[in-house]
C-alpha positions as CSV (number, residue, x, y, z in Angstrom):
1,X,4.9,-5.2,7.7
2,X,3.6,-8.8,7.1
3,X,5.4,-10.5,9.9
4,X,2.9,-11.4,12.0
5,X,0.5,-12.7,9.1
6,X,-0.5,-16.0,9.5
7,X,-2.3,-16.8,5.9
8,X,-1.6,-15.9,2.7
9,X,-4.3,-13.1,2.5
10,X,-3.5,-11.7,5.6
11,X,0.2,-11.5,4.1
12,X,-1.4,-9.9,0.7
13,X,-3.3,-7.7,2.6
14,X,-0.3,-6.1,4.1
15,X,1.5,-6.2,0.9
16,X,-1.1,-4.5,-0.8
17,X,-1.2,-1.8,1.8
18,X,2.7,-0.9,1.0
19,X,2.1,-1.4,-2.8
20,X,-0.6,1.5,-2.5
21,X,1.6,3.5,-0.5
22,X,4.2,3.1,-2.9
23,X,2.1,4.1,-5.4
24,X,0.3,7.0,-3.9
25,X,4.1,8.4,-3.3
26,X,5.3,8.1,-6.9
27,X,2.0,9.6,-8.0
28,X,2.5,12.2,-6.1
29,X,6.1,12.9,-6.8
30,X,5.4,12.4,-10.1
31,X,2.7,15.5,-9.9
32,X,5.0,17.6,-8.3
33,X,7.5,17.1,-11.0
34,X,5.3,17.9,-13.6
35,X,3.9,21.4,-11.6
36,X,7.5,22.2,-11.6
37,X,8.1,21.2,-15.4
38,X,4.8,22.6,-16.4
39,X,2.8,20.8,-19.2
40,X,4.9,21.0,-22.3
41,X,7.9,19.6,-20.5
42,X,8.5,16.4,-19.8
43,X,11.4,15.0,-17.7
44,X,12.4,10.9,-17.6
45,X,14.9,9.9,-14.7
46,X,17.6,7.4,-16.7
47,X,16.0,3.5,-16.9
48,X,19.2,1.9,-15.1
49,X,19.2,-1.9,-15.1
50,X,20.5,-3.9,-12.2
51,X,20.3,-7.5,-10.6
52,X,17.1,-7.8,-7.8
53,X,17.2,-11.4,-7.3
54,X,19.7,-14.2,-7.5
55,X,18.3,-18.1,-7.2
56,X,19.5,-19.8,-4.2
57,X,19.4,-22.8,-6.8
58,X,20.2,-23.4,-9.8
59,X,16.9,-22.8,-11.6
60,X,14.9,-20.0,-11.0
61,X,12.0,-20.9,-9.1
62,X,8.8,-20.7,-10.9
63,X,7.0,-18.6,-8.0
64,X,9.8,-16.5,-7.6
65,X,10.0,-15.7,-11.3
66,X,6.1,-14.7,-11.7
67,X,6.4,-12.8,-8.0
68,X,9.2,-10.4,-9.6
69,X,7.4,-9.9,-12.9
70,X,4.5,-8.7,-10.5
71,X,6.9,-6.1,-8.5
72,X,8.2,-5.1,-11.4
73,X,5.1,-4.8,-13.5
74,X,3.3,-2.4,-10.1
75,X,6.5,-0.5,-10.1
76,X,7.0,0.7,-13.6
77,X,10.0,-1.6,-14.3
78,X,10.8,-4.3,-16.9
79,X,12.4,-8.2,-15.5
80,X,13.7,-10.7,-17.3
81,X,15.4,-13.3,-16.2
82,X,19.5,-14.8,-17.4
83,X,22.6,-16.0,-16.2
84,X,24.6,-14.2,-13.5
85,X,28.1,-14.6,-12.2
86,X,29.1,-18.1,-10.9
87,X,26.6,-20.3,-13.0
88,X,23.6,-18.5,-11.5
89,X,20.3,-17.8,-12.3
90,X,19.4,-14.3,-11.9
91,X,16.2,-11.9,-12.3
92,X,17.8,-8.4,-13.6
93,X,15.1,-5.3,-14.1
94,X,15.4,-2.1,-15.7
95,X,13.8,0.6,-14.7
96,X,14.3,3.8,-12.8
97,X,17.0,3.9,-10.3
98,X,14.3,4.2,-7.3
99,X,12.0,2.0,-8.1
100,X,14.4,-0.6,-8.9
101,X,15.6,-0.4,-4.9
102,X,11.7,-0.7,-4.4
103,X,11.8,-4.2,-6.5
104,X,14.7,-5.7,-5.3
105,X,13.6,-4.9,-1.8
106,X,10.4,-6.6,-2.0
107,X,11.8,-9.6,-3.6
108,X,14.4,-9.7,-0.4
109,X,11.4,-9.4,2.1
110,X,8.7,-11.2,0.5
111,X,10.0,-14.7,-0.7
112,X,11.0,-14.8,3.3
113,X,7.9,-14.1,4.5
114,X,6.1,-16.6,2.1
115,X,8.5,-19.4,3.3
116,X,7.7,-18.9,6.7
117,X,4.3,-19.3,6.3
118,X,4.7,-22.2,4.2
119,X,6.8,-23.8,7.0
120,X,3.7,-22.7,9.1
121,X,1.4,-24.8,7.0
122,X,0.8,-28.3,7.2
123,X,1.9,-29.1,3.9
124,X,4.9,-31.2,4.2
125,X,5.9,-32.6,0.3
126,X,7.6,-30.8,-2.2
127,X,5.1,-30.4,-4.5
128,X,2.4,-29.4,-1.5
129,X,5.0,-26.7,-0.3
130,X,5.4,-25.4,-3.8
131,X,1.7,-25.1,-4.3
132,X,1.5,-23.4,-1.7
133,X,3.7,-20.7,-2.6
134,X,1.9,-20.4,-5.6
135,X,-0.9,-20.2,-4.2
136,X,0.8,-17.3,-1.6
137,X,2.0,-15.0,-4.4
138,X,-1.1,-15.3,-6.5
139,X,-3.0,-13.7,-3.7
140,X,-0.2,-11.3,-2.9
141,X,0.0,-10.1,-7.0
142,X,-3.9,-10.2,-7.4
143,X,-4.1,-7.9,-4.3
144,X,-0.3,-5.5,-5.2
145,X,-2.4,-4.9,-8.2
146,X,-5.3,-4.0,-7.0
147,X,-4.1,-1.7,-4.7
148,X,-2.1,0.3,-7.5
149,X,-5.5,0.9,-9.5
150,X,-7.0,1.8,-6.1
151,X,-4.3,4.3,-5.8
152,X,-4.6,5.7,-9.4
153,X,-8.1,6.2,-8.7
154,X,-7.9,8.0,-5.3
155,X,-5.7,11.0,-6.6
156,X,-7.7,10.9,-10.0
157,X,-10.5,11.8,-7.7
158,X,-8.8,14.4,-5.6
159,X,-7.8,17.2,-7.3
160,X,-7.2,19.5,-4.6
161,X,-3.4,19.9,-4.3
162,X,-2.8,19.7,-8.3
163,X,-4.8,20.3,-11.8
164,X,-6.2,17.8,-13.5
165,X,-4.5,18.1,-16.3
166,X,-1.1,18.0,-13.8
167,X,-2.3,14.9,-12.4
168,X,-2.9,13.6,-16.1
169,X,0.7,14.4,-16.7
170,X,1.8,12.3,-13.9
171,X,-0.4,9.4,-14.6
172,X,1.1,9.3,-18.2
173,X,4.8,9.7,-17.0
174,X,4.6,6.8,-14.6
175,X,2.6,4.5,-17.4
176,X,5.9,5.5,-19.7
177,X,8.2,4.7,-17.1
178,X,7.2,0.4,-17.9
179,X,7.5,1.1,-21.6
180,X,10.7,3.1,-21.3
181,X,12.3,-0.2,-19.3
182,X,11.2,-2.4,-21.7
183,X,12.6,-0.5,-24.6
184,X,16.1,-0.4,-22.5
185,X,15.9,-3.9,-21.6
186,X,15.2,-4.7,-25.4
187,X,18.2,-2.9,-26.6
188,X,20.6,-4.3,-23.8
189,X,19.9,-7.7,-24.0
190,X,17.8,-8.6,-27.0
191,X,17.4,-12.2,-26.3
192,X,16.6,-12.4,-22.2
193,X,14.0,-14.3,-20.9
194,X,11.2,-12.8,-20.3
195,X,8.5,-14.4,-17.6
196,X,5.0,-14.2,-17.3
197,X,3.8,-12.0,-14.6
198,X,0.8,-14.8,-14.0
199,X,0.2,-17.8,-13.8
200,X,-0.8,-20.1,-16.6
């Protein structure tokens, strides 16, 4: 989707266009769910945990670490990050089995696309490049975000297919779904990592 963007905005901008699809579609599988259930029901799919990212090197980079906190955090899934097979670094989310895929996809795709940018750019010195990729998934998180509320809003506002109160349901289900990870996560590894989804 963001292959042929040339900045970092033009990347986020794409991005954020997925994210709001991605959102939209849970929303509304979450809405049809909840018709079928009907309101005093409520159903969770299993929080599953699994590995989305493993560090080329032997720290995790910072950028990577606060871009994965972001994909989780717009996906309804918990990340922290701890040590994997081999001496590794890895970044290990819980969450529903689906949206998981969605997070470890995005982390494949996304830390490629940045670097090619960066090796785009004119910035040449370590500290230069790595700024740059801050700089890259600040715009692309800020923007994720933004398209998620954006999403939210739009099938708040129509209420043609499903009830509002249906639509309430599914709003609440999918807010659940980050607190249901995190509880998970907490109970499976009490003392992981957790990073900061922004940066300081």
């Amino acid at each position: 989707l963001a292959e042929r963007a040339g900045t970092p905005e033009e990347a986020g901008t794409a991005y954020a266009q997925a994210q709001k699809l991605i959102a939209q579609h849970a929303i509304s599988e979450e809405q049809l769910r909840q018709s079928r259930l009907g309101a005093s029901t409520r159903s969770n799919e299993p929080i599953v945990s699994r590995i989305v990212y493993t560090s080329p090197v032997p720290q995790m980079p910072t950028w990577i670490g606060v871009l994965g906190m972001c994909l989780s955090e717009t996906n309804g899934c918990e990340l922290g990050q701890t040590n994997g097979p081999n001496k590794t670094v890895v970044l290990k989310a819980w969450g529903r089995a689906s949206d998981l895929e969605i997070v470890e996809e995005l982390l494949r795709v996304i830390p490629g696309q940045i670097d090619a940018l960066c090796n785009r750019s004119p910035f040449s010195g370590r500290t230069a490049r790595n700024n740059f990729r801050i700089g890259a998934v600040t715009v692309i998180c800020e923007r994720m975000r933004a398209a998620v509320q954006d999403a939210r809003r739009a099938i708040q506002e129509d209420t043609s297919e499903h009830s509002t109160t249906t639509t309430a349901l599914a709003l609440a289900s999918l807010d659940n779904r980050g607190a249901l990870a995190k509880a998970q996560m907490r109970r499976d590894v009490p003392n992981i990592t957790v990073r900061s989804a922004r940066m300081r």
